[in-house]
Biopython code that builds the backbone (N, CA, C, O; Angstrom):
import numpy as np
from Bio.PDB.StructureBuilder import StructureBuilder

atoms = [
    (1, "UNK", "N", (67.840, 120.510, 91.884)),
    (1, "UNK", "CA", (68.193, 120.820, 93.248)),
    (1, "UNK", "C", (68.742, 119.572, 93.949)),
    (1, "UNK", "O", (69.622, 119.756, 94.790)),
    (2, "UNK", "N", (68.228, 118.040, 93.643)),
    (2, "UNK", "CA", (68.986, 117.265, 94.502)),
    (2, "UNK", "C", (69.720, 117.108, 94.245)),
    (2, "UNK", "O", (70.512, 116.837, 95.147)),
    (3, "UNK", "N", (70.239, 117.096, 92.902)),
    (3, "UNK", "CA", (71.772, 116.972, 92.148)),
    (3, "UNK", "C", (72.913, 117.722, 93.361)),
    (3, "UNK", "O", (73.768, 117.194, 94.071)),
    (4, "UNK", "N", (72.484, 119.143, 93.216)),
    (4, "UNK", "CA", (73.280, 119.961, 93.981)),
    (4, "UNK", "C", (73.579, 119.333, 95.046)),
    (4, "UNK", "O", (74.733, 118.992, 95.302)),
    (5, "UNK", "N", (72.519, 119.089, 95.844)),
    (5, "UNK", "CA", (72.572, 118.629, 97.615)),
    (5, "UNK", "C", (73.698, 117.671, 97.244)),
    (5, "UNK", "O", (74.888, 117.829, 97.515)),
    (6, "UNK", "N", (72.985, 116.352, 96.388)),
    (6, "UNK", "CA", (73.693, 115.422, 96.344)),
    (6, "UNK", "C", (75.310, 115.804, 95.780)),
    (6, "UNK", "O", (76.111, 115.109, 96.406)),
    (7, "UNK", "N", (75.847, 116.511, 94.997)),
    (7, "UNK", "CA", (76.983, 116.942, 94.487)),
    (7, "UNK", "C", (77.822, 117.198, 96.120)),
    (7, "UNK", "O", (78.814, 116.549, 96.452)),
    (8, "UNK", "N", (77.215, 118.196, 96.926)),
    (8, "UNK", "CA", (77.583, 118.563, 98.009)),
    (8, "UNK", "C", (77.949, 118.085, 99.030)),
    (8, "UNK", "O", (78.723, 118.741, 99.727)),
    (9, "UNK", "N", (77.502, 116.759, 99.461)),
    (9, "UNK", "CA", (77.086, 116.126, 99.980)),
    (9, "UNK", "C", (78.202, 114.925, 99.840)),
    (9, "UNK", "O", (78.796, 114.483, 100.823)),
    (10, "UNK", "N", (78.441, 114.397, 98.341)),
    (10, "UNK", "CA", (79.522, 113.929, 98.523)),
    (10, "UNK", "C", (80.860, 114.733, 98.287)),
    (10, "UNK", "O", (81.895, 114.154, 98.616)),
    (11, "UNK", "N", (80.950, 115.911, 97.791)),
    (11, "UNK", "CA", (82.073, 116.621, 97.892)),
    (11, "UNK", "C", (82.645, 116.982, 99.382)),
    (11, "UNK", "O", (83.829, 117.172, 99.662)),
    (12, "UNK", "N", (81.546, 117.030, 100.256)),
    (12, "UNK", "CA", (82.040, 117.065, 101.740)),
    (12, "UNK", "C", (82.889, 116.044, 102.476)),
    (12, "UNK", "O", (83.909, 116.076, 103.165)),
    (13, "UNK", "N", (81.840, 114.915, 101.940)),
    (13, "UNK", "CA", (82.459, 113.749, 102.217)),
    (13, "UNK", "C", (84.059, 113.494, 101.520)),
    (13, "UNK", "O", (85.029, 113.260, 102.241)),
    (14, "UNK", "N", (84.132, 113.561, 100.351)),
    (14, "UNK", "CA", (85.992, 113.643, 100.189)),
    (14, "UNK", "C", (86.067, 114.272, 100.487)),
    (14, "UNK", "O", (85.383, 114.828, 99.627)),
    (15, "UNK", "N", (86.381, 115.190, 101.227)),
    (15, "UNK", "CA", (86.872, 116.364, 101.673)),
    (15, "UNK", "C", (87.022, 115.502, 103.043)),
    (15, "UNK", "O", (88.147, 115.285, 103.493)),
    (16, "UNK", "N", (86.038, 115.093, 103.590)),
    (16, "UNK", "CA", (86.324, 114.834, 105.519)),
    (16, "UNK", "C", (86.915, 113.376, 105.388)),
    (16, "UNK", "O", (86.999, 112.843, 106.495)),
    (17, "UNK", "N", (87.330, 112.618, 104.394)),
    (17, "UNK", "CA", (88.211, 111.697, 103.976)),
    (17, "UNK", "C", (89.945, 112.258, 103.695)),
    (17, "UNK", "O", (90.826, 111.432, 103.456)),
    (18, "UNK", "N", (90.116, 113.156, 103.740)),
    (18, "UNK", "CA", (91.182, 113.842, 102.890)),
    (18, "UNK", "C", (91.836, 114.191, 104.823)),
    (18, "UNK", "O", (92.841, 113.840, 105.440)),
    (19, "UNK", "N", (90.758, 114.932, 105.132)),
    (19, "UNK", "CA", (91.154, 115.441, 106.633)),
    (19, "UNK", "C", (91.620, 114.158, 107.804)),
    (19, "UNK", "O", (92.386, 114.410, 108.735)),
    (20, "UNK", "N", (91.098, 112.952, 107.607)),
    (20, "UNK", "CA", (91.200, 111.698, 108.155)),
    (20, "UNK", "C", (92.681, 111.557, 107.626)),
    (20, "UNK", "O", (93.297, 110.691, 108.249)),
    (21, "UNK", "N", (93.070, 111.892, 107.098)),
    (21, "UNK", "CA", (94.734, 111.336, 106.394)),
    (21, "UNK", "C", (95.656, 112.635, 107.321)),
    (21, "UNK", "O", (96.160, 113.708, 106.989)),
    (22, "UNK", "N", (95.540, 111.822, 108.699)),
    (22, "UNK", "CA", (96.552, 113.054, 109.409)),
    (22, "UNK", "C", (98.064, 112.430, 109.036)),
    (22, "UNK", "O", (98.915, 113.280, 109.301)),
    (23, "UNK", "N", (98.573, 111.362, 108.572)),
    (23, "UNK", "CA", (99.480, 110.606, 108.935)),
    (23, "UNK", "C", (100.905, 111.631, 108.448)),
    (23, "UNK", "O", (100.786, 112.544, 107.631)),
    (24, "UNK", "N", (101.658, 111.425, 108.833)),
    (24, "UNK", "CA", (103.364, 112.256, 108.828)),
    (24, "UNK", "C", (104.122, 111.189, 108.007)),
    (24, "UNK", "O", (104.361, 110.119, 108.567)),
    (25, "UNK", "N", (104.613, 111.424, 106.445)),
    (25, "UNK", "CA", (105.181, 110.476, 105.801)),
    (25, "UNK", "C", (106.444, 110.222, 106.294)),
    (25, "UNK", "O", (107.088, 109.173, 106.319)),
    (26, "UNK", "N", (106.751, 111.531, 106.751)),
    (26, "UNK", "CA", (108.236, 111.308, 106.864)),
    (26, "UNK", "C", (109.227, 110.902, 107.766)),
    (26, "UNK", "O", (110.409, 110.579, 107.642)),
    (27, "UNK", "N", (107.962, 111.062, 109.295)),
    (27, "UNK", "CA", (108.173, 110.176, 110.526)),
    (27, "UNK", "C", (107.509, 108.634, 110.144)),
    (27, "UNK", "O", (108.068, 107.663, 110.653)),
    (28, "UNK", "N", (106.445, 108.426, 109.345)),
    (28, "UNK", "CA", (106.282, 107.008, 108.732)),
    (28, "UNK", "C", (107.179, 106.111, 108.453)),
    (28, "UNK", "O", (107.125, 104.912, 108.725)),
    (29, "UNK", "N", (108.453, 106.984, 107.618)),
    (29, "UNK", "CA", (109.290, 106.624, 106.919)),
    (29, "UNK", "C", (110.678, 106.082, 107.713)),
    (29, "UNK", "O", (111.467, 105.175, 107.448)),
    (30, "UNK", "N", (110.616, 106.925, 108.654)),
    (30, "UNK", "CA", (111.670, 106.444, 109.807)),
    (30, "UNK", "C", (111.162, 105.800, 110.735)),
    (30, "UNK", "O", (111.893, 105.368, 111.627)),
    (31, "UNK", "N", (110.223, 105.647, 110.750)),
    (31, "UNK", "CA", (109.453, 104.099, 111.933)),
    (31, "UNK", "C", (109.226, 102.780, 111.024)),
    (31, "UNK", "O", (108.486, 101.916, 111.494)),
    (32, "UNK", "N", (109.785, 102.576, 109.814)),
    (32, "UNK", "CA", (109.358, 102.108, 109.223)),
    (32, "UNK", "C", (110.592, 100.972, 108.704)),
    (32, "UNK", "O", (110.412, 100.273, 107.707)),
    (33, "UNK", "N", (111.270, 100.934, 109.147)),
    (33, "UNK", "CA", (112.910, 100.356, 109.433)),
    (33, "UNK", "C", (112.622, 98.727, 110.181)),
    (33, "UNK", "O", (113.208, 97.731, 109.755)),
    (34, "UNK", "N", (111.744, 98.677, 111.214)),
    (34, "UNK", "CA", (111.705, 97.456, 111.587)),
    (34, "UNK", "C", (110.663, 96.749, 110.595)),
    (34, "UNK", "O", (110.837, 95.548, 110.390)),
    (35, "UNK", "N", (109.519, 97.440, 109.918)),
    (35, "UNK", "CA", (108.728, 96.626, 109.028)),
    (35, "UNK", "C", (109.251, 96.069, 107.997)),
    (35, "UNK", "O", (108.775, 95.086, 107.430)),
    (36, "UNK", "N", (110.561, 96.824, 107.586)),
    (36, "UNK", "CA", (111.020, 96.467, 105.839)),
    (36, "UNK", "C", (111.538, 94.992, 106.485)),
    (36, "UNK", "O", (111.240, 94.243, 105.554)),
    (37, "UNK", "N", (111.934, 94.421, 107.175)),
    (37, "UNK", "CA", (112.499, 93.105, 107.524)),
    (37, "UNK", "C", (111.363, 91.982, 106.781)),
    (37, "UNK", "O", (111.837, 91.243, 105.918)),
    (38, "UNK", "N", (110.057, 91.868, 107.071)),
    (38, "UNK", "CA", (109.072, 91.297, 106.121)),
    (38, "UNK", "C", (108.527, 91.709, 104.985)),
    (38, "UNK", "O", (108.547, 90.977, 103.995)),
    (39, "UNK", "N", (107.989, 92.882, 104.961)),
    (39, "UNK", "CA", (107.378, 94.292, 103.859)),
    (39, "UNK", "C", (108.550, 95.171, 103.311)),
    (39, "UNK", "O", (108.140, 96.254, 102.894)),
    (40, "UNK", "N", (109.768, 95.009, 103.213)),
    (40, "UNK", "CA", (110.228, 95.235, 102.545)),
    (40, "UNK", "C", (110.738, 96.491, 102.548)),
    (40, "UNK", "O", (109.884, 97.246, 103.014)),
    (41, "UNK", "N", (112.058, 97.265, 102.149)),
    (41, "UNK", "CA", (112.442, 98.383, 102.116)),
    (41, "UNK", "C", (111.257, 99.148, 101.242)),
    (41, "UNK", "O", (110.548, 100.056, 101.675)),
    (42, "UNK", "N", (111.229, 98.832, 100.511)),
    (42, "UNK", "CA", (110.149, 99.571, 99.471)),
    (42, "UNK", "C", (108.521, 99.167, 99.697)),
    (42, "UNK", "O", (107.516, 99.658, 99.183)),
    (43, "UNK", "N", (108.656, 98.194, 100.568)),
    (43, "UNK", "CA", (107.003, 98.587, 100.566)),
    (43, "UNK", "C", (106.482, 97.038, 99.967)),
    (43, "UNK", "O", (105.397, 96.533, 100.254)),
    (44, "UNK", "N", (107.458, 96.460, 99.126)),
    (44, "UNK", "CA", (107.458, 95.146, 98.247)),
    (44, "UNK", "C", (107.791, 94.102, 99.012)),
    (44, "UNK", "O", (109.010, 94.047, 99.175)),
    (45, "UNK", "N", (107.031, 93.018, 99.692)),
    (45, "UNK", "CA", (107.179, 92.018, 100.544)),
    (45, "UNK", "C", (108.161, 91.531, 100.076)),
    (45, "UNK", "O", (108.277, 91.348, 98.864)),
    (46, "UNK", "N", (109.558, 91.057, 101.406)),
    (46, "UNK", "CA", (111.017, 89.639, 100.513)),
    (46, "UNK", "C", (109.993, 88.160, 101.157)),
    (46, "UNK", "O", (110.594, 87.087, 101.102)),
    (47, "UNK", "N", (108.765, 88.124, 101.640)),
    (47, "UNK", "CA", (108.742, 86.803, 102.155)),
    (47, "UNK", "C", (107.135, 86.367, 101.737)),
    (47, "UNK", "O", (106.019, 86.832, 101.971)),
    (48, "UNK", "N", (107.601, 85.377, 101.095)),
    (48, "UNK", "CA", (106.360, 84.700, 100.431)),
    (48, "UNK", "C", (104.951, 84.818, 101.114)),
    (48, "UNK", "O", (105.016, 84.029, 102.057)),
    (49, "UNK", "N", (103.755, 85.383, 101.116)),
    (49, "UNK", "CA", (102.787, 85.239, 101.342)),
    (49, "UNK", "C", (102.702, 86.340, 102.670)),
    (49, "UNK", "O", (101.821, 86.045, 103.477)),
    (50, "UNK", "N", (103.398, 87.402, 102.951)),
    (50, "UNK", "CA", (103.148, 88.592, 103.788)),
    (50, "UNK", "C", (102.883, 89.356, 102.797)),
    (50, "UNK", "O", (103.671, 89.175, 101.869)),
    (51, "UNK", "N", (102.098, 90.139, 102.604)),
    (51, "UNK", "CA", (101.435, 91.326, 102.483)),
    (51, "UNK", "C", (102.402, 92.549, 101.048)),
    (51, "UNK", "O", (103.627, 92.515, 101.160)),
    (52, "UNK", "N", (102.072, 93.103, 100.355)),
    (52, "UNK", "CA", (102.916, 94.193, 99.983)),
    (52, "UNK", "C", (102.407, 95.602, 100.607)),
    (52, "UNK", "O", (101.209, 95.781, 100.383)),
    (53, "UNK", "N", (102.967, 96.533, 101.258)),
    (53, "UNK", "CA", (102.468, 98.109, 101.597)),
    (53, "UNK", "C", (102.024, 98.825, 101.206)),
    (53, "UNK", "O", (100.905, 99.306, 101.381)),
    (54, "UNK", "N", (103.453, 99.239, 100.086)),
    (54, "UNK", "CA", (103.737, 99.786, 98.952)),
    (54, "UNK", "C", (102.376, 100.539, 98.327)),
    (54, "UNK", "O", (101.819, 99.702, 97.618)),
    (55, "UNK", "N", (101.495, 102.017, 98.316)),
    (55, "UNK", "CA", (100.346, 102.325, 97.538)),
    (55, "UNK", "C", (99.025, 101.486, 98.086)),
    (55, "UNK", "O", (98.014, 101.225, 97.434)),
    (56, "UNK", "N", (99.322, 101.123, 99.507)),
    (56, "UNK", "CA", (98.086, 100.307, 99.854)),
    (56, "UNK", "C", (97.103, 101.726, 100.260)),
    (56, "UNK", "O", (97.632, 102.837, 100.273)),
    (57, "UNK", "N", (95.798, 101.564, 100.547)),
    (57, "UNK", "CA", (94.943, 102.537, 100.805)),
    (57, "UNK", "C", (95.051, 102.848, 102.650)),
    (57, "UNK", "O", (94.770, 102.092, 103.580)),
    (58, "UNK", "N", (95.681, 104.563, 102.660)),
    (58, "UNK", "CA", (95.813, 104.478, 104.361)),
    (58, "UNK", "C", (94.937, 104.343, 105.049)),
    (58, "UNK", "O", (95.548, 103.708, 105.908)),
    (59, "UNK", "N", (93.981, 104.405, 105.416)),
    (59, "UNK", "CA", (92.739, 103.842, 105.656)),
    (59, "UNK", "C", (92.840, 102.737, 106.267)),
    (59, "UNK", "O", (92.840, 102.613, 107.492)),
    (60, "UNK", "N", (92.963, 101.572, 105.198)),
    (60, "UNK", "CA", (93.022, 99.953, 105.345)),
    (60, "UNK", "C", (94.294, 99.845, 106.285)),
    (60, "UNK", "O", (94.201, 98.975, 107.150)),
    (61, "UNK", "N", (95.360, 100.515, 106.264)),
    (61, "UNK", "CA", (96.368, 100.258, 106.686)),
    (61, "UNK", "C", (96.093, 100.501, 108.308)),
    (61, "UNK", "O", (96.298, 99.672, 109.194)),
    (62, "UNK", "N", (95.495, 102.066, 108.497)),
    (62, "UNK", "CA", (95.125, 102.142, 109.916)),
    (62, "UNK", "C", (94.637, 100.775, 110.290)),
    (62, "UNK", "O", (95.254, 99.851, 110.819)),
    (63, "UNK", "N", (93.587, 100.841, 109.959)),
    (63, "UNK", "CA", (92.410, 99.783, 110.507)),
    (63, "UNK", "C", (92.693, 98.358, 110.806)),
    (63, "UNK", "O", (92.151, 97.674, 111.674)),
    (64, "UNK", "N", (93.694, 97.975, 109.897)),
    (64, "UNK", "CA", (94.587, 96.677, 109.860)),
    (64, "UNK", "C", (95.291, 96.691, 110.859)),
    (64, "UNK", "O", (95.399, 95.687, 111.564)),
    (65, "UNK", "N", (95.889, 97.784, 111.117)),
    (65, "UNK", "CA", (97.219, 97.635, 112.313)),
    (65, "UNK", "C", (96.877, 98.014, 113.472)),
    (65, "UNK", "O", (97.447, 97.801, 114.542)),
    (66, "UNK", "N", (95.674, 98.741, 113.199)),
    (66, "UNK", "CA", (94.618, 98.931, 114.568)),
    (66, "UNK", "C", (93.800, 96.940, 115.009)),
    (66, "UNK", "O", (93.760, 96.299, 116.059)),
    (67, "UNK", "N", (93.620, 96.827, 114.485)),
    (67, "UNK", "CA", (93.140, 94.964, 114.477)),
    (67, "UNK", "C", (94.046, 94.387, 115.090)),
    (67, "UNK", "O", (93.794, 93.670, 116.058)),
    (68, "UNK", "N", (95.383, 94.609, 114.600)),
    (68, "UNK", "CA", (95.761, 93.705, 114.978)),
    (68, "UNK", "C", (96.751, 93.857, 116.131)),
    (68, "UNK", "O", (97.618, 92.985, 116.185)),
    (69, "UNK", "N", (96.774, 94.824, 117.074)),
    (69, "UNK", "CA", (96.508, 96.170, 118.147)),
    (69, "UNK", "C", (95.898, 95.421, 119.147)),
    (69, "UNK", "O", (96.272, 95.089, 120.272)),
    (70, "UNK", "N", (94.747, 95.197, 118.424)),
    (70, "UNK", "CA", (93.646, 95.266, 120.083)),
    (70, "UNK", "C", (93.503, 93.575, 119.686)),
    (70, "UNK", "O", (92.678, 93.007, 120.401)),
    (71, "UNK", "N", (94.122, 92.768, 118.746)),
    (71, "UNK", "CA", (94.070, 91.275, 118.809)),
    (71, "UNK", "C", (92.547, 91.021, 118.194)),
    (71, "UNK", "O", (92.024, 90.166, 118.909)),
    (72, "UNK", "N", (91.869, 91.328, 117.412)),
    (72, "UNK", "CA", (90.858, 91.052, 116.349)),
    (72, "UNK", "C", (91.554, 90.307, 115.196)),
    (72, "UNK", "O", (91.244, 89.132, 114.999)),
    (73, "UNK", "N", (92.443, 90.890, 114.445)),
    (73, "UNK", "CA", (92.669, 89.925, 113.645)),
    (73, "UNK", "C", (93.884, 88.507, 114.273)),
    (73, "UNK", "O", (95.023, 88.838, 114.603)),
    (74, "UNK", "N", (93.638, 87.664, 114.323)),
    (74, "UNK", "CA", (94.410, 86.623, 115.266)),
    (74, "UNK", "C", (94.402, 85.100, 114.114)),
    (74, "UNK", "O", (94.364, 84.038, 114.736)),
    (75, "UNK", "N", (94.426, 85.008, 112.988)),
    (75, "UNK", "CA", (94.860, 84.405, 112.319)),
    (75, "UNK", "C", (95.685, 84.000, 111.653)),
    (75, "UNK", "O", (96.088, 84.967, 111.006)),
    (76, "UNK", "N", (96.510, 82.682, 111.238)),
    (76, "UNK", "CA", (97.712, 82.539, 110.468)),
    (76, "UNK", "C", (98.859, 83.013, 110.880)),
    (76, "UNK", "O", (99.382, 82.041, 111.426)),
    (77, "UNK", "N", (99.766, 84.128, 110.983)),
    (77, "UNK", "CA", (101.180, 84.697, 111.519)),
    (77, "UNK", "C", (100.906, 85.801, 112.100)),
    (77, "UNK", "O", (101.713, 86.684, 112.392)),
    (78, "UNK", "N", (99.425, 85.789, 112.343)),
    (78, "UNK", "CA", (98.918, 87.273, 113.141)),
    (78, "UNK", "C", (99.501, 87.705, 114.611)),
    (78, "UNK", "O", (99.364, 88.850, 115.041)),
    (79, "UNK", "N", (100.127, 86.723, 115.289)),
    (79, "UNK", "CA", (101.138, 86.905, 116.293)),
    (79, "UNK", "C", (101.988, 87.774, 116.083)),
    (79, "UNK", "O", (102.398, 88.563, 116.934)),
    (80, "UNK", "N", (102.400, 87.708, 114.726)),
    (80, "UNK", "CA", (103.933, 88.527, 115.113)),
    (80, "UNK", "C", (103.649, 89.627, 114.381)),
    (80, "UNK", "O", (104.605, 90.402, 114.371)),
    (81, "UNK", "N", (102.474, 90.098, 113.607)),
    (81, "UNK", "CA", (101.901, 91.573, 113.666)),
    (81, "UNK", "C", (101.361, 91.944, 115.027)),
    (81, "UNK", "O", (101.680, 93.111, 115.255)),
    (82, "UNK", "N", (100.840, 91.546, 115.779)),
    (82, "UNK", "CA", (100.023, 91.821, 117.045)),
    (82, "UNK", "C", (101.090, 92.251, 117.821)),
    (82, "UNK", "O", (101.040, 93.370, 118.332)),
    (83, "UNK", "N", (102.283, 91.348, 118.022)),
    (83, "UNK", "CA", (103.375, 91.742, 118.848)),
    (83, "UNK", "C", (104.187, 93.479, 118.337)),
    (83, "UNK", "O", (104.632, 94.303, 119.136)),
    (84, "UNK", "N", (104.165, 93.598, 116.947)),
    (84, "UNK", "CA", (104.849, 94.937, 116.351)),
    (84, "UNK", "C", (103.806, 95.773, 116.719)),
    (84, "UNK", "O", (104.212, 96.777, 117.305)),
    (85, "UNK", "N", (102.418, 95.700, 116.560)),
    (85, "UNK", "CA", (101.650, 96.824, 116.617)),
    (85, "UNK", "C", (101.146, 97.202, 117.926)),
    (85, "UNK", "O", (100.335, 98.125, 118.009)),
    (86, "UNK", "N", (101.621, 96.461, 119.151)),
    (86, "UNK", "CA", (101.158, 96.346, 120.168)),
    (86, "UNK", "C", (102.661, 97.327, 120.959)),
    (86, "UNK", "O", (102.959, 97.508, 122.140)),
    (87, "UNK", "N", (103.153, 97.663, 119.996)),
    (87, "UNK", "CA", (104.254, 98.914, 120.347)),
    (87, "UNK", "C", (103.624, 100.031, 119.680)),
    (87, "UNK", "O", (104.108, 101.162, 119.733)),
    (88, "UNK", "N", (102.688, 99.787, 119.128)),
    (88, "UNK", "CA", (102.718, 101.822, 118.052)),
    (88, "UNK", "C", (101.853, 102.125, 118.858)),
    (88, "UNK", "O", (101.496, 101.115, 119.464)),
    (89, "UNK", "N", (101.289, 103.081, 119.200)),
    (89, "UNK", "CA", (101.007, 104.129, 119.292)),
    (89, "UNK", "C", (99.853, 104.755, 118.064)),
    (89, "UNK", "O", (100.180, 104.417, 116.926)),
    (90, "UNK", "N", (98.828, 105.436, 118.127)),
    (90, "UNK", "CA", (97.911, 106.064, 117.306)),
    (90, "UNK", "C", (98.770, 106.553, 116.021)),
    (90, "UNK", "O", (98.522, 106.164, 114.879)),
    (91, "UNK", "N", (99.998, 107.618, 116.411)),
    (91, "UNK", "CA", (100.205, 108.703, 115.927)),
    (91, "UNK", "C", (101.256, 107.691, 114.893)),
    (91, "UNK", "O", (101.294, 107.865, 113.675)),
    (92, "UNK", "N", (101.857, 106.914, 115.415)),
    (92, "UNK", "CA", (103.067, 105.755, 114.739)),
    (92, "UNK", "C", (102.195, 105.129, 113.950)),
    (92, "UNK", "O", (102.827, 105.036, 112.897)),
    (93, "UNK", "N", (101.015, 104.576, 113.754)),
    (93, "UNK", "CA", (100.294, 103.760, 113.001)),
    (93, "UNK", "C", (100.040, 104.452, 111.996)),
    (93, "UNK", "O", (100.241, 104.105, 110.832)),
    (94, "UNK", "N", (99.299, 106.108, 112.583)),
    (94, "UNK", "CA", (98.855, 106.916, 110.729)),
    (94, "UNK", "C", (100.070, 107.386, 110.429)),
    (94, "UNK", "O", (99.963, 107.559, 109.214)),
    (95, "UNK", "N", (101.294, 107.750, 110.761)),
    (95, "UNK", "CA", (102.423, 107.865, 110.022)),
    (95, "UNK", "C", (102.825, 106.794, 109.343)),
    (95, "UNK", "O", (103.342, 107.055, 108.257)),
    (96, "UNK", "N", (102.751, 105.686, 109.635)),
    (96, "UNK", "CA", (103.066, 104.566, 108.997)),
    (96, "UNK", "C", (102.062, 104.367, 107.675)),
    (96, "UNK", "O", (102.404, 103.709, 106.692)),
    (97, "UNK", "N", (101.141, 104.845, 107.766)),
    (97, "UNK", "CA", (100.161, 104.178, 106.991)),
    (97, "UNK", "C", (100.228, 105.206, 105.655)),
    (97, "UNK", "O", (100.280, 104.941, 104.454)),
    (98, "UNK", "N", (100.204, 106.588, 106.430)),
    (98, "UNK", "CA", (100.539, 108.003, 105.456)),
    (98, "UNK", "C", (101.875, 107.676, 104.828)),
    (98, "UNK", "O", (101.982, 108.199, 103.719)),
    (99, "UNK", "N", (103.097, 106.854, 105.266)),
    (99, "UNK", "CA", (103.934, 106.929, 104.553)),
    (99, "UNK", "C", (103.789, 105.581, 103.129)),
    (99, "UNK", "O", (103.838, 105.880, 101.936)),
    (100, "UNK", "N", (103.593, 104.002, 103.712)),
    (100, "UNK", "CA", (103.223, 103.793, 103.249)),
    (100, "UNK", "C", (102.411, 103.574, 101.499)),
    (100, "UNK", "O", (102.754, 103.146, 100.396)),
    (101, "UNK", "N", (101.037, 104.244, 102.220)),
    (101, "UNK", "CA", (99.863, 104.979, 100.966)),
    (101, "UNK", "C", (100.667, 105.496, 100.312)),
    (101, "UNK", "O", (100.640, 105.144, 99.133)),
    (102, "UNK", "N", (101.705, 106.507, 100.686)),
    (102, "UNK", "CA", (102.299, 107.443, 99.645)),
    (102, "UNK", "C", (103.367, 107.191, 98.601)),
    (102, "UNK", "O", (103.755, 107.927, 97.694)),
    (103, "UNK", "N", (103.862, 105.608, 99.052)),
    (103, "UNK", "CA", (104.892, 105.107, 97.733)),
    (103, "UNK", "C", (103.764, 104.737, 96.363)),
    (103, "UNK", "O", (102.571, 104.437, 96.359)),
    (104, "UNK", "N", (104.272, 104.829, 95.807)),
    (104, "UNK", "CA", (103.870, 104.843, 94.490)),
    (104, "UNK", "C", (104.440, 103.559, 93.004)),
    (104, "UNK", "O", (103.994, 103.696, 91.865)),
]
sb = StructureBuilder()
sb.init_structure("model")
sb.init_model(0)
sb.init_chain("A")
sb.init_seg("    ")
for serial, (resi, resn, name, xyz) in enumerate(atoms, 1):
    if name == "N":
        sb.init_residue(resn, " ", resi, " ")
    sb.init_atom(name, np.array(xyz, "f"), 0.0, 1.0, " ", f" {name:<3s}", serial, name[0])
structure = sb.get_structure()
């Protein structure tokens, strides 16, 4: 019987992980024009020591660009993420992040 619970229990849980992924790839994909300038058309950083996108977990991606949003993360070249993300918007961040996650 706890097997079950427990089976259940985390099957809910991916499941209310799955529902957290509201993001729109394809409006991601067209907001996503001023990022390729550092991160790259594809997702593949052109500049030494920024970040790659490309299959990152959307999740991390929210949470990252949410940081650096409200000025929590403020280290190293964190200025000039703070300045881009301090234009998005909720709905622009999980599209971004949904598009993102979704290269492969």
């Amino acid at each position: 019987m706890k097997k079950i619970t427990l089976g259940l229990v985390l099957g809910f849980g991916l499941l209310s992980g799955n529902a957290l992924a509201a993001g729109d790839v394809a409006a991601g994909q067209a907001k996503a024009a001023i990022c390729a300038a550092c991160h790259g058309a594809d997702g593949i950083a052109v500049i030494p020591g920024y970040p790659n996108l490309k299959g990152q977990n959307e999740q991390y991606l929210v949470s990252s660009m949410n940081a650096y949003k409200t000025k929590q993360r403020n280290g190293g070249l964190a200025v000039v993420m703070q300045a881009q993300a301090s234009m998005l918007n909720d709905a622009d961040i999980a599209n971004l992040a949904a598009y993102y996650s979704s290269l492969k």
